[in-house]
C-alpha positions in Angstrom: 11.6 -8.6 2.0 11.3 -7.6 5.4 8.5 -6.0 7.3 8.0 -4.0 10.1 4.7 -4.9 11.8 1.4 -6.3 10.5 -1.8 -4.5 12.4 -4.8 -7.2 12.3 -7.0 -4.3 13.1 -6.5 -0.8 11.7 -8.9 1.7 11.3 -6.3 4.5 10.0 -5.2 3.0 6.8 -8.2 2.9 4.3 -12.2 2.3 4.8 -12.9 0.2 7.5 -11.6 -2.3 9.6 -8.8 -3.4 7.6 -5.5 -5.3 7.9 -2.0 -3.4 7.5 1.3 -4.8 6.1 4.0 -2.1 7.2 7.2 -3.4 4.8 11.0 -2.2 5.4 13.1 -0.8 3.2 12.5 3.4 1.4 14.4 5.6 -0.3 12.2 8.1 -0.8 12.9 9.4 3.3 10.5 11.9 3.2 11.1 14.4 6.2 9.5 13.8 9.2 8.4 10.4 8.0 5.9 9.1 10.8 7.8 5.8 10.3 11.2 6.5 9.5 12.9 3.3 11.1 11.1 1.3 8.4 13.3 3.0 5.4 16.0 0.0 6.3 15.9 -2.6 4.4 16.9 -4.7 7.3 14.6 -3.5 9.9 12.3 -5.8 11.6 11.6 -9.7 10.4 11.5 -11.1 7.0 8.3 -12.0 5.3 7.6 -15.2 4.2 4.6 -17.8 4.4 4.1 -17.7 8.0 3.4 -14.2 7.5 1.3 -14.4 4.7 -1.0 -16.6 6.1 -1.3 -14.3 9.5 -2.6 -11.9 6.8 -5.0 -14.3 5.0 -5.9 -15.4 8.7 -6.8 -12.0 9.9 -8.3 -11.4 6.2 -10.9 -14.1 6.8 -12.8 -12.2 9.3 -16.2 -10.8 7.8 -15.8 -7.2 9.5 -12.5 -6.6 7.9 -12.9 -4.6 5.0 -9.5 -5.4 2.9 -5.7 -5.2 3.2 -3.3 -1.9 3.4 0.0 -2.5 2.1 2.2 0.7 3.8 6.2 1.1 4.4 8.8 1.9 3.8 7.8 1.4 0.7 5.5 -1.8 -1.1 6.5 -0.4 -4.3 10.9 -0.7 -4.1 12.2 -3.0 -6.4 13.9 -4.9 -4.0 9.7 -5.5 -2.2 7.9 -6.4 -5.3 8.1 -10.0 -5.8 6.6 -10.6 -1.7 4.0 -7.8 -2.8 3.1 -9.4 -6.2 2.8 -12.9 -4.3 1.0 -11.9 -1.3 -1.7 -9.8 -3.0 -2.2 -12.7 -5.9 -3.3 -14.5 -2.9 -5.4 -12.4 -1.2 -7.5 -11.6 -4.4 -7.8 -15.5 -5.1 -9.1 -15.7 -1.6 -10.4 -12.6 -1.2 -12.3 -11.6 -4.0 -14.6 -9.1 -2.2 -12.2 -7.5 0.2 -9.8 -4.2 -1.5 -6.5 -3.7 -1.2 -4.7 0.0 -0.8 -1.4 0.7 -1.5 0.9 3.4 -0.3 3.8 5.0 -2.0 5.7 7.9 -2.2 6.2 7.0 -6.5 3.7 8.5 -8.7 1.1 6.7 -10.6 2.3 7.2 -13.9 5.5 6.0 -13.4 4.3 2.8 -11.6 1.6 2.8 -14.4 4.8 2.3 -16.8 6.4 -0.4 -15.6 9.6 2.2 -14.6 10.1 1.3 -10.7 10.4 -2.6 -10.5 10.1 -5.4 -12.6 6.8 -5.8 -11.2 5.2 -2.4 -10.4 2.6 -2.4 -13.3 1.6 -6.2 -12.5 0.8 -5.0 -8.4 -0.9 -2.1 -9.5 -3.6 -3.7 -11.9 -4.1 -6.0 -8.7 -4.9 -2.5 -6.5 -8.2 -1.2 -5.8 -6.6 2.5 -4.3 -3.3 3.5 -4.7 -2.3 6.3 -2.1 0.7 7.8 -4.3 3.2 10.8 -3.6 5.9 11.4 -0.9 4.5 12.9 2.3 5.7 17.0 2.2 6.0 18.1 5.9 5.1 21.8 4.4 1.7 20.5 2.8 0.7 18.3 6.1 -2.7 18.6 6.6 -4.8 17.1 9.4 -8.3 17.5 7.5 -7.8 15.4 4.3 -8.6 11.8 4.5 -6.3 8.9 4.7 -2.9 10.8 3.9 -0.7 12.8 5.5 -0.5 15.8 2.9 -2.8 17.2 0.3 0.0 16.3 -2.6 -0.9 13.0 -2.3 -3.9 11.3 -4.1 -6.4 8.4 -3.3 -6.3 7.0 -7.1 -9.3 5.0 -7.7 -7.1 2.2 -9.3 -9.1 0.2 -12.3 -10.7 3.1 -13.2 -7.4 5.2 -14.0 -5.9 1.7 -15.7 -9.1 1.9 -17.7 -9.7 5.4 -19.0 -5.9 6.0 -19.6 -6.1 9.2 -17.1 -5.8 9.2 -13.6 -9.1 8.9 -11.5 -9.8 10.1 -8.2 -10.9 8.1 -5.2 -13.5 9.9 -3.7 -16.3 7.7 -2.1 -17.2 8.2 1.4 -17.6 5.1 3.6 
């Protein structure tokens, strides 16, 4: 996997002060995409341990809140197995902090096991799962956290749990 930039400090992304993992590689290219270069697979610098532990590093602070995983896409295929890995470590280390994901594939699907090998496994590791390809004609600078009101903030475990998707909807 390759990744476009990892923000130590982001304020954008999910409650807090978080960290943000920006991965390459989407097919989903959503018009007007704020971050369309990141839809190569190739763009910017593969991910591997030296990365990961810049995240655990940056983790370690007590002000951040948890870790945004954004794209491109976390959830292609071809990214799951560095997802999986990195956020298995994070939640050994981490216990307290959340992780949000961000994808333009519905929760159901991922909730399946039908994109990846390894979709279901990431997502019961998922505190908030952002889901839904950003729609230019339903952008909307008043919701929280998205970029248009198609997509949801899924409260995670409690969806998994109850068998029927749960909104996110607590205000930090």
């Amino acid at each position: 996997m390759n990744y476009g930039d990892i923000k130590r400090f982001d304020v954008a992304n999910g409650t807090g002060v978080r960290v943000s993992l920006f991965v390459s590689g989407c097919t989903h290219h959503c018009k007007d995409c704020f971050n369309k270069e990141t839809w190569d697979f190739h763009y910017g610098k593969p991910f591997g341990p030296e990365q990961e532990e810049e995240i655990l590093s940056a983790l370690a602070r007590p002000y951040i809140h948890g870790l945004s995983l954004l794209g491109g896409e976390p959830m292609e295929p071809e990214n799951q197995q560095a997802i999986l890995h990195l956020v298995r470590r994070v939640r050994e280390r981490f216990p307290d902090k959340d992780v949000w994901c961000y994808s333009g594939y519905l929760f159901p699907r991922l909730a399946a096991g039908e994109v990846g090998r390894h979709s279901r496994e990431i997502l019961e590791l998922l505190d908030v799962l952002v889901d839904g390809p950003f729609i230019l004609e339903r952008k909307s600078l008043s919701i929280r956290f998205r970029g248009s009101d198609n997509q949801r903030l899924i409260d995670v475990p409690a969806s998994l749990k109850t068998g029927e998707i749960v909104l996110w909807d607590k205000i930090e």
